[in-house]
C-alpha positions as CSV (number, residue, x, y, z in Angstrom):
1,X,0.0,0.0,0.0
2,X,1.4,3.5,-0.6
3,X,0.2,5.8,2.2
4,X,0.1,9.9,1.6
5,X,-0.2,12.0,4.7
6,X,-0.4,16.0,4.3
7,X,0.3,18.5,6.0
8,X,0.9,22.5,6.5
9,X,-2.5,23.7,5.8
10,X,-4.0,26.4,7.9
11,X,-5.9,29.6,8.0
12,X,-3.7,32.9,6.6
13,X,-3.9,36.1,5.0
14,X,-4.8,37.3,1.5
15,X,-0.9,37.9,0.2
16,X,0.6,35.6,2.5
17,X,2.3,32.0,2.2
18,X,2.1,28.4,3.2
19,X,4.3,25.3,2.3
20,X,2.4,21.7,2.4
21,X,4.0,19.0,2.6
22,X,3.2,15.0,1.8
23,X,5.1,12.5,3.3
24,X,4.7,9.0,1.1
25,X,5.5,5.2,2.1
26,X,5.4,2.5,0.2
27,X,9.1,2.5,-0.8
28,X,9.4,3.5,-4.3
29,X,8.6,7.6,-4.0
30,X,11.2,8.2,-6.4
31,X,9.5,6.4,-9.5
32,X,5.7,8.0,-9.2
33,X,4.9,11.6,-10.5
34,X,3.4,13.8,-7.8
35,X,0.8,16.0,-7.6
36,X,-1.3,18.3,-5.8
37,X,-4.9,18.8,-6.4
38,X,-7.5,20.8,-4.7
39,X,-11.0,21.3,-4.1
40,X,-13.2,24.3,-3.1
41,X,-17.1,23.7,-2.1
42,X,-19.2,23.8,-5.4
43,X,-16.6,23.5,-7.7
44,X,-14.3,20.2,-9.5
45,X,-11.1,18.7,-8.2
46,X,-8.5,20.4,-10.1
47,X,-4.9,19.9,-10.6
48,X,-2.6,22.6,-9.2
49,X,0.8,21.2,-9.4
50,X,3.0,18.1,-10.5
51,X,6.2,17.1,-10.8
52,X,7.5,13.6,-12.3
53,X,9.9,11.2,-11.4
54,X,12.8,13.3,-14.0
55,X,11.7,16.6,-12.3
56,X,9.7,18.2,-14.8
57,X,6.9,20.2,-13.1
58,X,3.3,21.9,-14.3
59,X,1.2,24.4,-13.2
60,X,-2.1,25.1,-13.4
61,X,-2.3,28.9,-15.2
62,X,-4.3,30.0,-11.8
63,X,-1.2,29.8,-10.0
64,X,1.8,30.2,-12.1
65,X,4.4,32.4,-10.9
66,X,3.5,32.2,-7.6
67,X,3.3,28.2,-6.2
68,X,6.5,25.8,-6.6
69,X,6.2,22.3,-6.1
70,X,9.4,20.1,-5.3
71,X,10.2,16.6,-3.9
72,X,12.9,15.4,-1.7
73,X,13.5,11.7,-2.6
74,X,15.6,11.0,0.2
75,X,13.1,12.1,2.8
76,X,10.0,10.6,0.8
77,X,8.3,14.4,0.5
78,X,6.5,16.6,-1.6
79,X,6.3,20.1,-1.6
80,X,3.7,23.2,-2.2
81,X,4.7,26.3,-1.8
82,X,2.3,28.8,-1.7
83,X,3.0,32.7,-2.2
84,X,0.8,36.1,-2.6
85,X,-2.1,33.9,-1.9
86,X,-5.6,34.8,-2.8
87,X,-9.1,34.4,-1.0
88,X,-9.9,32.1,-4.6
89,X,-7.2,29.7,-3.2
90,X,-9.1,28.4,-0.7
91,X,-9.7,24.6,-1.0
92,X,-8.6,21.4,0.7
93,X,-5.7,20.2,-1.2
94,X,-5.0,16.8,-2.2
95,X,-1.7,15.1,-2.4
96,X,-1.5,12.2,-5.2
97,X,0.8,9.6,-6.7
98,X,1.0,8.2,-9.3
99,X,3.0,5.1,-11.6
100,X,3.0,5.3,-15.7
101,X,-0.1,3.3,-16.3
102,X,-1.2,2.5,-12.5
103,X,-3.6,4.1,-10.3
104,X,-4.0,7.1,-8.2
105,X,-3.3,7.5,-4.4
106,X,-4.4,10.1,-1.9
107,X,-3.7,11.8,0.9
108,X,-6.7,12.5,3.4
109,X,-6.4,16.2,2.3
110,X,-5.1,19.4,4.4
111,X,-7.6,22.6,4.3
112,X,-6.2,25.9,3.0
113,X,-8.2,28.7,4.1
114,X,-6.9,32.3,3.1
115,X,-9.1,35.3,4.4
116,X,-8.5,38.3,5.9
């Protein structure tokens, strides 16, 4: 089983910043392509971020130029950071991985809320 925990959500300002992190098991981190995704009441999932296995990234266009995503292979984590963030941002966000042809796994989710 691969297991996806989040964390580093929380409640902060319009225009401020957050990093989230997912810490994976399941022993083969560095061969899935990660991603976040979130999702706000009344509206889809969406994709915000990835990053593969060779360290190519992509963004969704809503937050380009201001979130990063990373991993650390050696500590089994992904990264989100989150700068100049906007009330819109506010969703629970998702971590994912993910093997070339094989299914999706979760996280439990970690809320965002930005508000002033």
């Amino acid at each position: 089983q691969v297991q996806l925990v989040e964390s580093g959500g929380g409640l902060v300002q319009p225009g401020g910043s957050l990093r989230l992190s997912c810490a994976t098991s399941g022993r083969i981190f560095r061969l899935f392509t990660m991603g976040w995704y979130r999702q706000a009441p009344g509206k889809q999932r969406e994709l915000v971020a990835s990053i593969t296995s060779g360290g190519s990234t992509n963004y969704a266009d809503s937050v380009k130029g201001r979130f990063t995503i990373s991993r650390d292979n050696a500590k089994n984590t992904v990264y989100l950071q989150m700068n100049s963030l906007e009330p819109e941002d506010t969703a629970v966000y998702y971590c994912n991985a993910a093997l070339v042809a094989g299914p999706h796994y979760w996280g439990q989710g970690t809320q965002v809320t930005v508000s002033s």
